[in-house]
C-alpha positions in Angstrom: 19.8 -27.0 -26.8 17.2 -29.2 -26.1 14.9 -27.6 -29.2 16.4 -26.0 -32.5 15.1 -22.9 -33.6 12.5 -23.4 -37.1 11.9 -26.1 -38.3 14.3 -27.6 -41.0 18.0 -25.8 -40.1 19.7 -24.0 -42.8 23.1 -23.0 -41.4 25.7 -21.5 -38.7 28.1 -18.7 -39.0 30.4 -17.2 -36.0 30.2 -13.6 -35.1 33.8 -12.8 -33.8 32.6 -9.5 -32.6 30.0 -11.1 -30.1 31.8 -14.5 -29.6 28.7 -15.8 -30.6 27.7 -19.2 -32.6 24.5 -18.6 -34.8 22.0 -21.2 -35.6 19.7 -20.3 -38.9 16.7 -21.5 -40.0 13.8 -20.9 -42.1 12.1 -17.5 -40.1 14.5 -18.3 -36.8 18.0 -17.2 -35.7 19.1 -18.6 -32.5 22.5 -17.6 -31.0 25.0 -19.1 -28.0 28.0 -18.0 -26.2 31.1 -19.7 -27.6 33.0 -19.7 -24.4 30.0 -21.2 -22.7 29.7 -24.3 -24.8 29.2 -27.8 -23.0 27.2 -25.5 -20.2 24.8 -23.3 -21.9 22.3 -21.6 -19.6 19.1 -21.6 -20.9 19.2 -17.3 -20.4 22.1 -17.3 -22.5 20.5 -18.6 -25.4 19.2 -15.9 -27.8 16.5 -16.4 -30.5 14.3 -14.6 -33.2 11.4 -16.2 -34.5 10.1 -14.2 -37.6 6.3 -14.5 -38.5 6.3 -15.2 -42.2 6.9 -17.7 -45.2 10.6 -16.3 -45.9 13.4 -19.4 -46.0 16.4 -18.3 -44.4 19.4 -19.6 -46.1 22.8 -18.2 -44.9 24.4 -15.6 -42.4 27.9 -14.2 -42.3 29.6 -11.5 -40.2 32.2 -9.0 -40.9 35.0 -7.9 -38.7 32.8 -5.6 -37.0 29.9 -7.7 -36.3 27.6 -6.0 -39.0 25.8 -9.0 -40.6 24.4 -10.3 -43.7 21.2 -12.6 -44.1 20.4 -14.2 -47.3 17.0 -14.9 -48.2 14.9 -16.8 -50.4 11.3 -16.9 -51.8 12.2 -13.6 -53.1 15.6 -13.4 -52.9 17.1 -11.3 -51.1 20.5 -10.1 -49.2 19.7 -7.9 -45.8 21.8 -6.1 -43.5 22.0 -5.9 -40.0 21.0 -2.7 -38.7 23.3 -3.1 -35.4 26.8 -4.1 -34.6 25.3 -5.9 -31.7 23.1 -8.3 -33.4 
């Protein structure tokens, strides 16, 4: 990827559900196919840009793909709302 998502990144986490490699940063998620590393597609490339002053610190997955988002400036944990996130 030419252009990270945010502007200062925060972390990655692995979704083994979705075989999927997750790029955080503050107010952005951006997500690849593992298996297509080394020859990414730019429309396999997912993103969510968030329109606010929250700082994104840390995601993590369970087993069965729910995930977790931790927050700062307030702090806060959230949950994913679908499997397939």
């Amino acid at each position: 990827m030419r252009y990270a998502p945010g502007t200062k990144p925060q972390s990655m986490a692995y979704n083994a559900k979705r075989n999927r490699l997750y790029f955080v940063s503050d107010s952005s998620l951006a997500s690849v196919p593992v298996s297509q590393l080394g020859k990414l597609k730019a429309s396999q490339v997912e993103g969510t840009n968030l329109n606010g002053q929250r700082e994104f610190e840390g995601l993590q997955f369970t087993s069965n793909g729910s995930g977790y988002l931790l927050v700062n400036k307030g702090a806060e944990l959230m949950q994913t709302t679908h499997a397939t996130f």
